[in-house]
C-alpha positions in Angstrom: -23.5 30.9 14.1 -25.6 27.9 13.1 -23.8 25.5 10.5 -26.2 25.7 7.3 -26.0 22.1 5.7 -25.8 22.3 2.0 -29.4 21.0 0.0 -27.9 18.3 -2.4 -29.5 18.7 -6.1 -29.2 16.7 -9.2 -30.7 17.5 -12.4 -32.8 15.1 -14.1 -31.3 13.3 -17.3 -34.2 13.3 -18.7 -36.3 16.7 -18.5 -33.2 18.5 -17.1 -35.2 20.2 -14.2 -33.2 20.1 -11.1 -34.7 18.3 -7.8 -33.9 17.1 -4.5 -33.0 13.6 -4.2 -35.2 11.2 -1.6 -33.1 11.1 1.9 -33.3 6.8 1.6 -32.3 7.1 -1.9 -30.2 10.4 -2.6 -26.6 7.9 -3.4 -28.6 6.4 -6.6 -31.5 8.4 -7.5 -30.6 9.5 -11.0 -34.1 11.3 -12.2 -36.7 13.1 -10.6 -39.8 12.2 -9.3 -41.8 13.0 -11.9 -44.1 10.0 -13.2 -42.9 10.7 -16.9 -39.4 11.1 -16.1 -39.9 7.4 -13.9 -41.3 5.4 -17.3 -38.3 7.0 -19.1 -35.5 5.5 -16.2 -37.2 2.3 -16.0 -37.6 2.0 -19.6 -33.7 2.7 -20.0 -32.6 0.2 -17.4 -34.6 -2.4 -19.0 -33.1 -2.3 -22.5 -29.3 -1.7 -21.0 -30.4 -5.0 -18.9 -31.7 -7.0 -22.2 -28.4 -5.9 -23.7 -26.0 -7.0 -20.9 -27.8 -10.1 -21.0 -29.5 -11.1 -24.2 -30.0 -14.9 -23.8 -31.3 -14.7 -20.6 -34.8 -15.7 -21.7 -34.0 -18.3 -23.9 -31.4 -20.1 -22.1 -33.9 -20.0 -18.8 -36.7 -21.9 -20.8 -35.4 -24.8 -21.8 -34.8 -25.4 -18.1 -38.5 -23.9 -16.9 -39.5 -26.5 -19.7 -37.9 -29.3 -18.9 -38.2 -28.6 -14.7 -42.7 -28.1 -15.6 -42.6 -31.4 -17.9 -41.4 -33.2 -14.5 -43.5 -31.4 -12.1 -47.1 -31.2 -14.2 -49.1 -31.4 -11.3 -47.4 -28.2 -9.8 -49.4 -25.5 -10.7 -52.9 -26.6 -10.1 -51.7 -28.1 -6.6 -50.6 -24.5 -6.0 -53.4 -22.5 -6.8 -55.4 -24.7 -4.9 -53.1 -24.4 -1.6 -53.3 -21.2 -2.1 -56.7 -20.5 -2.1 -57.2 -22.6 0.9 -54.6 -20.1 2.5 -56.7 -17.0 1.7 -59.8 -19.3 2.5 -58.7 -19.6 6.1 -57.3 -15.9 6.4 -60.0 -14.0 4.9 -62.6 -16.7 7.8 -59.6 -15.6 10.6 -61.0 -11.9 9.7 -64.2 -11.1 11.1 -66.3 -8.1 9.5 -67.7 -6.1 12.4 -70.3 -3.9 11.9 -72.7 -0.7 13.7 -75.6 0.3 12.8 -76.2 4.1 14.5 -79.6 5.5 15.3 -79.3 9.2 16.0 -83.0 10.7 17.8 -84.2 12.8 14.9 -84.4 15.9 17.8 -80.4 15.5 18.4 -80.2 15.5 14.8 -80.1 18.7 13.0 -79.7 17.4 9.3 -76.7 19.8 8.8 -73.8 17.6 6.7 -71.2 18.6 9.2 -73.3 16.0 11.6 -73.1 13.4 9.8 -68.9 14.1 8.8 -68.3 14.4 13.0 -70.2 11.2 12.8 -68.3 9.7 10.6 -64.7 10.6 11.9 -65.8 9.6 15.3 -67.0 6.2 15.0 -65.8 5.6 11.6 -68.8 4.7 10.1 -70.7 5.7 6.6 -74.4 5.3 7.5 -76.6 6.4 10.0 -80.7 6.8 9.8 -82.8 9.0 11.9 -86.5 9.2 13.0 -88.9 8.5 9.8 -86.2 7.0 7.7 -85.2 4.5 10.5 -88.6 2.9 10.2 -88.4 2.5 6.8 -84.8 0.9 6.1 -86.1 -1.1 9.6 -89.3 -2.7 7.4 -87.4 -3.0 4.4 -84.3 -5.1 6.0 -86.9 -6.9 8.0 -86.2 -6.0 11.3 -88.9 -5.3 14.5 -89.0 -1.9 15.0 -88.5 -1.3 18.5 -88.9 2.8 18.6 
């Protein structure tokens, strides 16, 4: 006899529908999934937060204050370091790309082509016969067909 393991369900405080509780987060998952239901939660746990701690703002500015007064240059030397960083990752990252001629007689002009074209090679853009001559004189390029 096979051992049947019993589907945990919690109803949800908030529209009262019952659901199944995430596997990672079935010990603390209080309301369901839906995106309503989520605003509600989060919404809740912010104000019993501002309650539990009402001066947090106020008592952390003074020190942001005074700790920015000593540091002025802080911020502009940060964004700038910063975009040097994504300067030198985004040049790390090259952008390849393939430009596909199909012979117009392989091509039958049927869309499902051009979708097993594009889950093959992963590409968005092919040309064929008369077309290919045209984008070809337009971007500039010989035409060697």
């Amino acid at each position: 006899m096979r051992n049947k393991r019993k589907i945990q369900q919690n109803r949800c405080p908030h529209c009262g529908k019952f659901f199944k509780p995430d596997n990672r987060t079935k010990d603390w998952q209080t309301s369901c999934r839906s995106r309503k239901c989520q605003v509600k939660r989060k919404t809740e746990a912010q104000r019993k937060w501002l309650k539990e701690n009402p001066n947090y703002f106020t008592e952390r500015y003074d020190n942001t204050k005074q700790w920015r007064m000593s540091h002025p240059d802080y911020q502009r030397k940060w964004r700038i370091k910063r975009k040097e960083k994504q300067k030198a990752k985004s040049s790390k990252l090259s952008v390849k790309s393939i430009k596909l001629i199909v012979p117009e007689k392989l091509f039958k002009g049927d869309i499902q082509d051009e979708i097993k074209l594009v889950k093959q090679c992963d590409c968005s853009f092919f040309v064929t016969g008369k077309f290919f001559k045209n984008s070809v004189e337009n971007v500039g390029l010989k035409n060697t067909g």
